[in-house]
MIKOL-987015 format. One record per residue (C-alpha): residue number from 0; x, y, z. Coordinates in steps of 0.001 Angstrom, whole numbers, plus 500000, padded with zeros to 6 digits. Example, Ala and Ser with C-alpha at 12.3 -4.5 7.8 and 13.67 -1.06 7.14 Angstrom:
<nodes>
0;512300;495500;507800
1;513670;498940;507140
</nodes>
This chain:
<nodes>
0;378942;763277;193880
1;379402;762563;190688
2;380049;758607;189616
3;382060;758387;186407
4;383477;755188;184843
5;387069;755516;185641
6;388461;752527;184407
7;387521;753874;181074
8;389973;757209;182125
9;393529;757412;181271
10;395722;759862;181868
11;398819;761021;179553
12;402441;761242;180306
13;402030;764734;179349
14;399013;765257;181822
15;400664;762911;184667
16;403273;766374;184817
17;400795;769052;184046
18;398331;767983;187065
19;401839;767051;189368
20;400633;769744;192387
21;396809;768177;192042
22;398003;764181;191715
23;399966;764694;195283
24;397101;766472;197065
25;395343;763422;198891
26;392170;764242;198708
27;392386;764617;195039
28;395142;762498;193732
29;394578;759820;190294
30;391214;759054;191187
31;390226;762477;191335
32;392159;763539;188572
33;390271;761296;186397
34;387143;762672;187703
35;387990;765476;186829
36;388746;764254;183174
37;385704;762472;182480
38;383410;765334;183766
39;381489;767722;181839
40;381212;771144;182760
41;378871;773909;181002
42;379660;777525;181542
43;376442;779910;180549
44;378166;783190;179210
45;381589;784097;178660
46;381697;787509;180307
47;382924;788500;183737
48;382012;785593;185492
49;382407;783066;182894
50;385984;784357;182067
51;387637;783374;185145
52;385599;780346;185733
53;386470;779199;182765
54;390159;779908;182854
55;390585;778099;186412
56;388175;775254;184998
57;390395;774326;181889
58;394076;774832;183899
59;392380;772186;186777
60;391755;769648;183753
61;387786;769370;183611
62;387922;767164;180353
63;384525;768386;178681
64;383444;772458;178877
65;380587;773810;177205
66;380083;777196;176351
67;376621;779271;175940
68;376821;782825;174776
69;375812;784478;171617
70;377493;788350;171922
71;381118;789664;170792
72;383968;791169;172665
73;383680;794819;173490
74;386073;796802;174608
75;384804;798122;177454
76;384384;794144;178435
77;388151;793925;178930
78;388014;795656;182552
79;386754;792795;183487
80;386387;789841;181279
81;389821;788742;181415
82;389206;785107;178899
83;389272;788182;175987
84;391903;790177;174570
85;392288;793390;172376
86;392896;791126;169498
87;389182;789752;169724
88;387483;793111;170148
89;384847;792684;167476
90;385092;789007;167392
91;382880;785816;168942
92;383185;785933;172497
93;383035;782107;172074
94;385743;781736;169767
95;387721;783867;171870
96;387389;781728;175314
97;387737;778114;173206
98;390996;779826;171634
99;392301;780930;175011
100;391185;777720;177082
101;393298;775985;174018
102;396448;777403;175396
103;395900;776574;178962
104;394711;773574;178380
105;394702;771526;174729
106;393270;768395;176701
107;390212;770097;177000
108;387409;769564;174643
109;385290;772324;174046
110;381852;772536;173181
111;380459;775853;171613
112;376671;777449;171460
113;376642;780504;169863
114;372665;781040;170311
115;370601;782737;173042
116;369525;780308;175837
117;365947;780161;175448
118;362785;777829;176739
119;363153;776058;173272
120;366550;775274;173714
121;367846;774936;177213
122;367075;770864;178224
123;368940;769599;175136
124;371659;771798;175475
125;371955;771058;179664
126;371212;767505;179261
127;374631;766294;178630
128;376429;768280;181292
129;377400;766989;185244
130;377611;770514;186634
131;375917;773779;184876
132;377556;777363;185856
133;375362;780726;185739
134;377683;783053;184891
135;374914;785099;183448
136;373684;789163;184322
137;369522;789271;184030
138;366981;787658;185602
139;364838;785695;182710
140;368566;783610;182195
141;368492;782774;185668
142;365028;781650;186120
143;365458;779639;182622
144;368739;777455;184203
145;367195;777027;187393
146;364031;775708;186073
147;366088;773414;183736
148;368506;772249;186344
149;365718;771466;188219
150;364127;769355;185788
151;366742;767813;184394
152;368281;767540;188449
153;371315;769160;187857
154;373988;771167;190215
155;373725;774749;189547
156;376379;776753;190517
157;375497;780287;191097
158;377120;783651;191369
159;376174;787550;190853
160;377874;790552;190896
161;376975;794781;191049
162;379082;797429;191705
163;381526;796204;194828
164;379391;793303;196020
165;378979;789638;195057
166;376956;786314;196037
167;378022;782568;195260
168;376063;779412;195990
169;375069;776264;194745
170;371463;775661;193955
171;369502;772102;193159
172;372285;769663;194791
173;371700;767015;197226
174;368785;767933;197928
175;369336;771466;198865
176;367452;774816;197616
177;367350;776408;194176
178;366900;779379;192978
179;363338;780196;193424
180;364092;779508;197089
181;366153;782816;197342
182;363630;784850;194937
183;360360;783357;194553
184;359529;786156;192110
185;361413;788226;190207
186;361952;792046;190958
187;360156;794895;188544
188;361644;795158;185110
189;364151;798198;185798
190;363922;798428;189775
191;367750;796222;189750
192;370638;797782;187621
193;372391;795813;185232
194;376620;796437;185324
195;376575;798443;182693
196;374193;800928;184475
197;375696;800841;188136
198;379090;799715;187094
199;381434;796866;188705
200;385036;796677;190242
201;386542;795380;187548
202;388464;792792;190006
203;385000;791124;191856
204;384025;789070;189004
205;387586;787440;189258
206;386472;786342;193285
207;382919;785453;192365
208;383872;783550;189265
209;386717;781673;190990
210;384470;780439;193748
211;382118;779043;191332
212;384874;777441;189741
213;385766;776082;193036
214;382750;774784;193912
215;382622;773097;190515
216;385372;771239;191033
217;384453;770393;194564
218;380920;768579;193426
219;383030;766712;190870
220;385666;765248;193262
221;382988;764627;195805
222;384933;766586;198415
223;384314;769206;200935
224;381417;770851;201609
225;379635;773364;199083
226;378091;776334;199605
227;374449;774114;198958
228;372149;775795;201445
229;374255;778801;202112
230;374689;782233;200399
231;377881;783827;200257
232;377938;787291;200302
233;381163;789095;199275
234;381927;793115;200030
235;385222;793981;197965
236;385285;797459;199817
237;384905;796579;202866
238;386697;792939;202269
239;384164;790897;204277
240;382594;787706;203710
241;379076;786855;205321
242;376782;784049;204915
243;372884;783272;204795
244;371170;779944;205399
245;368795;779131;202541
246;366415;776184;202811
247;363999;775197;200471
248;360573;776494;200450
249;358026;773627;200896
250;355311;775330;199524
251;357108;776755;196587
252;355469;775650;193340
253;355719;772435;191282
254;358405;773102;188182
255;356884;771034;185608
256;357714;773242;182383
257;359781;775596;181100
258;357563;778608;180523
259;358426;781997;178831
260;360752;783496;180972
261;360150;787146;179374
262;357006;787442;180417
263;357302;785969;183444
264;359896;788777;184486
265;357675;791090;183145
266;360078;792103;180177
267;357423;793113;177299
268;354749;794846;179513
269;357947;796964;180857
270;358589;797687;177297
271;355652;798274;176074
272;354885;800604;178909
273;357868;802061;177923
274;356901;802953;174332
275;353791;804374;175354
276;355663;806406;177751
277;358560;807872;174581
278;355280;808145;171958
279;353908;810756;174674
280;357651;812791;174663
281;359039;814009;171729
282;362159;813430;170475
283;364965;815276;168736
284;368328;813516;167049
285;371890;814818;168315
286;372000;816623;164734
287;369202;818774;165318
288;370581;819852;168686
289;373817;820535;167363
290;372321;822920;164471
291;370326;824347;167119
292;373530;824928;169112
293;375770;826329;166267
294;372792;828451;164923
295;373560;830253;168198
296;369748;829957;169494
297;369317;831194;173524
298;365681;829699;173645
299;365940;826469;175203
300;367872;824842;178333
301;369952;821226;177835
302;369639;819030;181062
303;371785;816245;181789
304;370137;813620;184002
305;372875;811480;184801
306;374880;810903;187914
307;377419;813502;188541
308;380555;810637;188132
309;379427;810333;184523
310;379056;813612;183798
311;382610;814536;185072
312;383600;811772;182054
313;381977;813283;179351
314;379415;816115;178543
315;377848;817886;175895
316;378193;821830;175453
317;375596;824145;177064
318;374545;821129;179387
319;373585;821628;183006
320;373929;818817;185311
321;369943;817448;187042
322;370629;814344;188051
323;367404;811854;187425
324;367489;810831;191256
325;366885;814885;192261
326;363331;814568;189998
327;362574;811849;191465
328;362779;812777;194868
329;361150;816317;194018
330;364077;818598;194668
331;365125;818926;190863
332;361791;819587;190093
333;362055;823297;191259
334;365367;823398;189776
335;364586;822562;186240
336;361645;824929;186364
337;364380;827544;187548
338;366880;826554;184615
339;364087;826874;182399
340;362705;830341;182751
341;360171;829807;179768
342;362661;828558;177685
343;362218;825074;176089
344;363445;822200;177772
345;365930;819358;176415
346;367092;816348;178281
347;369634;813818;177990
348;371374;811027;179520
349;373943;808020;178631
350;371540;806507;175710
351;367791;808382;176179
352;366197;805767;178756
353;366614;808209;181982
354;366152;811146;180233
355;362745;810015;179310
356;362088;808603;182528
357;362826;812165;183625
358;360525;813921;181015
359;357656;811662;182136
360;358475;812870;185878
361;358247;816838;184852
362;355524;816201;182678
363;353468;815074;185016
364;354105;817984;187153
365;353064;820017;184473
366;356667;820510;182519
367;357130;819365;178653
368;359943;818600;177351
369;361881;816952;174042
370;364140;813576;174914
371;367596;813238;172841
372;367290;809877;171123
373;370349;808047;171804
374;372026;810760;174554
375;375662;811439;174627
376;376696;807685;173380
377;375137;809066;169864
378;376281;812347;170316
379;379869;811006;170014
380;379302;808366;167523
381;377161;810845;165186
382;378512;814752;165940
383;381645;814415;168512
384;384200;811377;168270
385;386017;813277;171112
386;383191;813150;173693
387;384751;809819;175414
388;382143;806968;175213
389;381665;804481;178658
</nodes>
């Protein structure tokens, strides 16, 4: 529980009516109202998470709210990311949730970090905050806020998402586990989707988010009991909650530093390995394909390794559907060597990184084959604008 000067905490006429339905709950009333008020509340990233956490944060009246993120609004964030509107497509995803927390809520003050969150960075900009929220989507992030709640012993409040699934906790408080007590190590570079690879309901970051915000706002009043030492697990399909007892690992190591979270998660050897993988494939830009389409050629075969769902949104001419999970288990091996009929091969996927996952499956089963930099995203943005882009 948090232990504010309150004396020093005034409300407004104005405020006295905009709080009313919190003011005659008991167990929050003008003490906790104040609370509330004087606490200090940073969000780390404004995206599906952060947008609802941050909407429900401002309209309960958390006086100070910080804000870490250093991308722009994208359309295809507005599924989701409902802090952001058309009108700030393009524009600082930062600027957009200050100006939108503004109209909920001009008492708030609101404290903006357009920069990365890095090792360098992380204890000033936590230091000043009662209650840090990981709204973030990758695994260096998360490892970098535990490790600096932990240090600087402050309440992290946790949530993930993928797909139709979600998890909420609260890591570091009273006592309770943190993050490296759920994942002592982090999982191989690649081997865990992000969003924008497997997708999300665009409604389950609007659940997860809003019980991070409510578990926020439950370690500020001091009330209740938080989800410390428990992880909630949320399935929108089948609409079921379930929980797992976490405890903290007494032999888990000492955090004494921050350390370079890249590495740690294996992010530059997975890259690197992943160069020296594409300098062993050749390449070939969607402008040489499409001359070697329109010139009418009959000599090659154009594989498409993505999942069927994405190729029923979009595909490029002559393409044949071999989805990268058939070469991996073996079966589109044969196929491909069918399609091929010693004709050249092609491949493509979303952006080029499964297609030349795929190429360095086949080639090590003795089949070569030429990767399309930048897949069907370039092929619309370069040769196609009506090839829908996801």
């Amino acid at each position: 529980m948090l232990n504010p000067n309150l004396e020093q905490v005034q409300l407004n006429t104005e405020e006295y009516q905009r709080y009313s339905r919190h003011l005659i709950l008991p167990e929050v009333g003008l003490d906790g109202q104040k609370r509330l008020k004087a606490a200090s509340v940073l969000c780390i990233g404004t995206g599906g998470l952060g947008s609802p956490l941050l909407l429900y944060l401002a309209a309960a009246g958390i006086g100070n709210i910080g804000i870490v993120d250093f991308d722009i609004v994208d359309s295809s964030n507005l599924q989701r990311q409902v802090i952001h509107g058309t009108s700030w497509v393009g524009k600082s995803k930062i600027e957009s949730a200050k100006n939108r927390i503004h109209e909920i809520n001009p008492h708030c003050k609101v404290d903006l970090y357009e920069k990365r969150l890095s090792s360098e960075n992380a204890l000033d900009i936590l230091k000043s905050y009662d209650v840090i929220v990981d709204g973030t989507d990758n695994f260096p992030t998360r490892y970098l806020v535990n490790d600096a709640c932990v240090l600087l012993n402050k309440p992290n409040v946790y949530g993930s998402i993928f797909r139709f699934e979600g998890q909420a906790t609260v890591f570091n408080y009273e006592g309770g586990p943190n993050y490296r007590d759920l994942y002592p190590e982090p999982p191989p570079p690649g081997m865990v989707p992000s969003c924008a690879e497997g997708g999300v309901l665009g409604i389950l970051p609007g659940m997860i988010g809003v019980i991070q915000a409510t578990e926020t706002i439950k370690i500020v009043l001091g009330k209740g009991t938080t989800l410390s030492g428990r992880l909630l697990l949320y399935n929108s399909l089948d609409m079921t909650f379930r929980e797992l007892k976490l405890r903290p690992n007494p032999v888990r190591p000492v955090i004494e530093k921050l350390i370079d979270y890249e590495q740690f998660c294996g992010i530059p050897q997975a890259k690197a390995q992943e160069e020296k993988s594409k300098m062993a494939i050749s390449e070939m830009t969607v402008l040489e394909l499409k001359d070697l389409i329109n010139s009418g050629a009959n000599d090659f075969v154009l594989i498409d390794v993505r999942n069927p769902h994405e190729y029923e949104i979009a595909k490029i001419p002559k393409s044949v559907l071999v989805p990268l999970s058939d070469i991996e288990n073996g079966n589109g091996v044969e196929k491909v060597q069918e399609l091929m009929n010693g004709h050249r091969l092609i491949a493509h996927c979303k952006m080029g990184g499964r297609s030349a996952k795929a190429l360095g499956i086949l080639k090590e089963a003795g089949i070569e084959g030429t990767n399309l930099k930048g897949g069907i995203t370039a092929w619309s943005q370069e040769v196609d604008s009506s090839v829908p882009q996801y």
